[in-house]
C-alpha positions as semicolon CSV with decimal commas, in nm:
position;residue;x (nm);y (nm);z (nm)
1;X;0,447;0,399;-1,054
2;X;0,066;0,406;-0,946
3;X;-0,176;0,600;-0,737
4;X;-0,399;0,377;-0,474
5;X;-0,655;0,541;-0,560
6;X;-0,903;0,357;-0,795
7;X;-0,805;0,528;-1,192
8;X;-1,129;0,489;-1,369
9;X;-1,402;0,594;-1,132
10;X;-1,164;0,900;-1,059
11;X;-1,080;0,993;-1,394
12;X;-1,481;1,029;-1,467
13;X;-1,510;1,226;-1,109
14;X;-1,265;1,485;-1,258
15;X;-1,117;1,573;-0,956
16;X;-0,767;1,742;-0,899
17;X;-0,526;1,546;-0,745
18;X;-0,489;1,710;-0,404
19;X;-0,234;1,592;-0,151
20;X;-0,374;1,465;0,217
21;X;-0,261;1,634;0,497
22;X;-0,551;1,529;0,776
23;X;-0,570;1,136;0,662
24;X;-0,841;1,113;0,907
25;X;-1,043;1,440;0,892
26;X;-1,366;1,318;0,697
27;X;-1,584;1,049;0,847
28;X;-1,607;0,724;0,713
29;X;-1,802;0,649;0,484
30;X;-2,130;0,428;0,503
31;X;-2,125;0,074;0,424
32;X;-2,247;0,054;0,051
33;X;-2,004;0,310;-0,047
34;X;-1,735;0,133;0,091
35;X;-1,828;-0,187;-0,061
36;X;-1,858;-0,067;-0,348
37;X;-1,566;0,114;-0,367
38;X;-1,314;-0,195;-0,284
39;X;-1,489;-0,415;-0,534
40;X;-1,431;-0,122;-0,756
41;X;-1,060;-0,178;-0,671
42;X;-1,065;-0,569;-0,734
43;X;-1,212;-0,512;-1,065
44;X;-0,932;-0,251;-1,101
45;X;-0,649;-0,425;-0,998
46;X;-0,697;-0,769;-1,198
47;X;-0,826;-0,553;-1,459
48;X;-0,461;-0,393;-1,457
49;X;-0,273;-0,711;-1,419
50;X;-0,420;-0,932;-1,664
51;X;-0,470;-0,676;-1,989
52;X;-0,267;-0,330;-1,901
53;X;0,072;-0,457;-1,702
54;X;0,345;-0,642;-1,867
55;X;0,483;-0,931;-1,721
56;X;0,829;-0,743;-1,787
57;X;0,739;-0,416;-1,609
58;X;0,818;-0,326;-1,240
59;X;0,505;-0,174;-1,079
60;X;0,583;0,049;-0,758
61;X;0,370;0,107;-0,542
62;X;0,350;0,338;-0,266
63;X;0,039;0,210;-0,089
64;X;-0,111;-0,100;-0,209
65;X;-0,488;-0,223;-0,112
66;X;-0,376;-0,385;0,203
67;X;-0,314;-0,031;0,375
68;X;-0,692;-0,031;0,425
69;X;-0,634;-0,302;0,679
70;X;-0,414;-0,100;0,891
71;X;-0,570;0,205;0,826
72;X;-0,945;0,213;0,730
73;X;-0,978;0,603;0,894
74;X;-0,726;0,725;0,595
75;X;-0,966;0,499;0,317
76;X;-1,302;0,614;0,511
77;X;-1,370;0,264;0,493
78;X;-1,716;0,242;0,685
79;X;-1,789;-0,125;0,635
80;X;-1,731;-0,435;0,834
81;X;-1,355;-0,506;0,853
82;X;-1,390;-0,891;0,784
83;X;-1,487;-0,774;0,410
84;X;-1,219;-0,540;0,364
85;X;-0,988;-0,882;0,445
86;X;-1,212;-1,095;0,232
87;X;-1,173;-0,895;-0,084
88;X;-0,791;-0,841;0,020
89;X;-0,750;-1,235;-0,032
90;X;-0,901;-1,223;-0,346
91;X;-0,681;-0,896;-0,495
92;X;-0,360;-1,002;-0,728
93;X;-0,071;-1,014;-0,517
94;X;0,232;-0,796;-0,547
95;X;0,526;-1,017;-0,608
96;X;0,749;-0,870;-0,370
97;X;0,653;-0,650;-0,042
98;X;0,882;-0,389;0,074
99;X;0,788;-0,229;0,405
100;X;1,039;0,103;0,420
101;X;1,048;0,090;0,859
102;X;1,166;0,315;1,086
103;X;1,080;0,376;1,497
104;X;0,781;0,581;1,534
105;X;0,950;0,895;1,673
106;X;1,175;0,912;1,336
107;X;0,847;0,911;1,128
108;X;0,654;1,150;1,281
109;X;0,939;1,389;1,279
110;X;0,903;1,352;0,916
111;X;0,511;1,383;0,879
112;X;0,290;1,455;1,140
113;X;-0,016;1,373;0,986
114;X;-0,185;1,145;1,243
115;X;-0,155;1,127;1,630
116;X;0,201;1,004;1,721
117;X;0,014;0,711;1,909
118;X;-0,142;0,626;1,584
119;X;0,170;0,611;1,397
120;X;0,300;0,374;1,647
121;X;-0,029;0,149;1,631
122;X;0,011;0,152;1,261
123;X;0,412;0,092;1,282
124;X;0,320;-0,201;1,503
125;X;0,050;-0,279;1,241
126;X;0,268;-0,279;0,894
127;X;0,557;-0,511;1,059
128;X;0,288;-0,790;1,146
129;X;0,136;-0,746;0,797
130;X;0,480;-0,767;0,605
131;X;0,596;-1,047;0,800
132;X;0,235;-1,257;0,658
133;X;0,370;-1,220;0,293
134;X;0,514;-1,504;0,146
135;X;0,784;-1,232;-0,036
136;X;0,898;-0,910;0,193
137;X;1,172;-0,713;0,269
138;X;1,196;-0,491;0,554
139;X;1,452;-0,184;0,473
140;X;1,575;0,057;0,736
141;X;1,388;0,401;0,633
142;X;1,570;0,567;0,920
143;X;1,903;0,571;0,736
144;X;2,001;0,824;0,451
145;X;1,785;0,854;0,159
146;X;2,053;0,727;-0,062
147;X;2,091;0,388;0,144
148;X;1,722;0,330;0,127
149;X;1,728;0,374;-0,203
150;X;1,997;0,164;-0,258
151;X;1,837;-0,080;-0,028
152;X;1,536;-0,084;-0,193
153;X;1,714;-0,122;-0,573
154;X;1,937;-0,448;-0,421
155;X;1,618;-0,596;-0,279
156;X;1,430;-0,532;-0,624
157;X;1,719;-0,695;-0,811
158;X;1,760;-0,961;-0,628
159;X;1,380;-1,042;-0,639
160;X;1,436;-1,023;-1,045
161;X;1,682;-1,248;-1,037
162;X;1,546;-1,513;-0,839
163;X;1,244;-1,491;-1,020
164;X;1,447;-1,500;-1,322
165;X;1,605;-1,845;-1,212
166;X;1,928;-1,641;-1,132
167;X;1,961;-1,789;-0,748
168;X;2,309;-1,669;-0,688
């Protein structure tokens, strides 16, 4: 498993790893910083895939680039949003999507840590992105843990195994 947030520049910045609990508190940042900070990612990310990540490993991701396009206010992403899409064409591509779903109302029960509208907006947001990839699997986050999970194994498996010529 891997953290978003970009592993080289932060590992010289020296900072603690802190958790979030106001996504949208600080104000975004200008529009050099945020350029420069996604092309940091690209760099990252192929970087990653082509010399650090076996083809026989299974990355997970919680967040992946692409959550800058439905939220830029949690990524302080000051910059124009047509270049945050531009450089998300050009990052590698996971080779399956899993969106974990669930109604608005059952998320922010969980975590309140944006505006209930905005957790809708974004809801709304994810489902529209996930259903763009070529790969995806939506999985009912509003059941038990241990279904997701088991949801979430299947769906890994079976991507595997179709990948692996195993159709059946």
């Amino acid at each position: 498993m891997r953290h978003l947030k970009p592993r080289y520049v932060a590992q010289l910045r020296d900072q603690p790893e802190v958790i979030v609990v106001d996504p949208h508190a600080k104000p975004p940042r200008g529009t050099f910083l945020s350029l420069i900070k996604i092309s940091v990612w690209l760099v990252e990310e192929w970087y990653a895939t082509l010399f650090h990540e076996r083809q026989e490993t299974v990355l997970i991701l919680d967040r992946y680039y692409h959550d800058l396009l439905v939220d830029p206010r949690r990524y302080r992403f000051g910059a124009p949003v047509w270049t945050a899409k531009l450089i998300g064409k050009l990052m590698p591509r996971p080779k399956l999507w899993i969106l974990l779903d669930a109604p608005a109302d059952v998320l922010q029960s969980r975590k309140q840590e944006v505006a209930a509208e905005e957790t809708a907006r974004q809801c709304g947001a994810y489902l529209a992105f996930i259903r763009q990839q070529r790969r995806h699997v939506i999985i009912d986050a509003s059941q038990p843990l241990q279904r997701v999970t088991t949801d979430v194994a299947r769906a890994i498996e079976r991507a595997l195994a179709e990948e692996n010529g195993d159709r059946g």
